[in-house]
N, C-alpha and C positions, 0 to 999 in steps of 0.2 A: 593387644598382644597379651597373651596366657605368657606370665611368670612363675618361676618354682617359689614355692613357698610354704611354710608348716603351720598347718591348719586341722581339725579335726577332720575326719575324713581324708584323708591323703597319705597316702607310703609311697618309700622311695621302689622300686623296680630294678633290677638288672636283666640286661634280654641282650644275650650274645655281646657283654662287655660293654653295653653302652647305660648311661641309666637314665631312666625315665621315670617320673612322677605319673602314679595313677590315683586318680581323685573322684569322689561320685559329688555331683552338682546339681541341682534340680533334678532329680531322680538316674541319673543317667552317667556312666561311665567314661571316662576321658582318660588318655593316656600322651602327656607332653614329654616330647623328649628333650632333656636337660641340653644337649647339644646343640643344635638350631632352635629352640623353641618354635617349633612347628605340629602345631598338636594335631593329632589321631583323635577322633571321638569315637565312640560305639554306643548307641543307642540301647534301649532291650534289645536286640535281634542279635547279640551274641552268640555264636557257632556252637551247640549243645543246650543251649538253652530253651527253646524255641517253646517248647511244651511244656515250661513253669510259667506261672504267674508273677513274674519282677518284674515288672512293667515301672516299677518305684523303686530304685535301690536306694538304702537310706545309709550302706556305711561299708569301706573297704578296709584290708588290710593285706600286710603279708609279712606273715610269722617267720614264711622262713628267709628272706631277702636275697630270693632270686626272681624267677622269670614268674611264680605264682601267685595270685589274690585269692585273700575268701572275699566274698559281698554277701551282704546282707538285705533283705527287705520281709516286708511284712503285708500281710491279706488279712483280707479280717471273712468272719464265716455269717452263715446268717442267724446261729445264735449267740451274734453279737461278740464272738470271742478274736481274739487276733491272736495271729498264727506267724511264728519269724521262722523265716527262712535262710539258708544261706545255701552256698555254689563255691566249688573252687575255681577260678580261671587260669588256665597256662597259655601266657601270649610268646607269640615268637614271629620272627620277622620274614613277610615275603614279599619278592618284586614280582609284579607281571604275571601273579599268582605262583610263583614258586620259591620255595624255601630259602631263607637267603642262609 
């Protein structure tokens, strides 16, 4: 069972008054909600994203402590240079595919 906990990589979340911990783990974005501990994961195939290359997120935050993350990752080019990247995420909650 995923518990809340402060670790690097990890910010707290608010999404429509509830809060949730979002955290990047083995390259990949996780979002546990502090009230049932019942975590959401999302892989790279985040909604807007499709057409970058984060296949490895290496670090999340959110600056402003609401419903947004930036994340972070990095490519490297073929003259050996590495390239960071980052994306802001806005999550918000839906059932049944509709906006809750």
């Amino acid at each position: 069972m995923d518990k809340l906990n402060l670790c690097p990589n990890v910010c707290m979340v608010l999404i429509d008054c509830k809060d949730f911990q979002a955290t990047v783990s083995n390259g990949k974005l996780k979002l546990l909600c502090s009230d049932d501990s019942r975590p959401w994961a999302w892989s790279t195939k985040v909604g807007g994203l499709e057409g970058l290359s984060c296949n490895y997120l290496v670090s999340v935050a959110n600056p402003g402590g609401e419903r947004r993350v930036t994340v972070w990752w990095k490519t490297y080019t073929k003259e050996c240079k590495t390239e960071i990247w980052c994306a802001q995420i806005s999550f918000e909650i839906r059932m049944m595919g509709k906006l809750v």
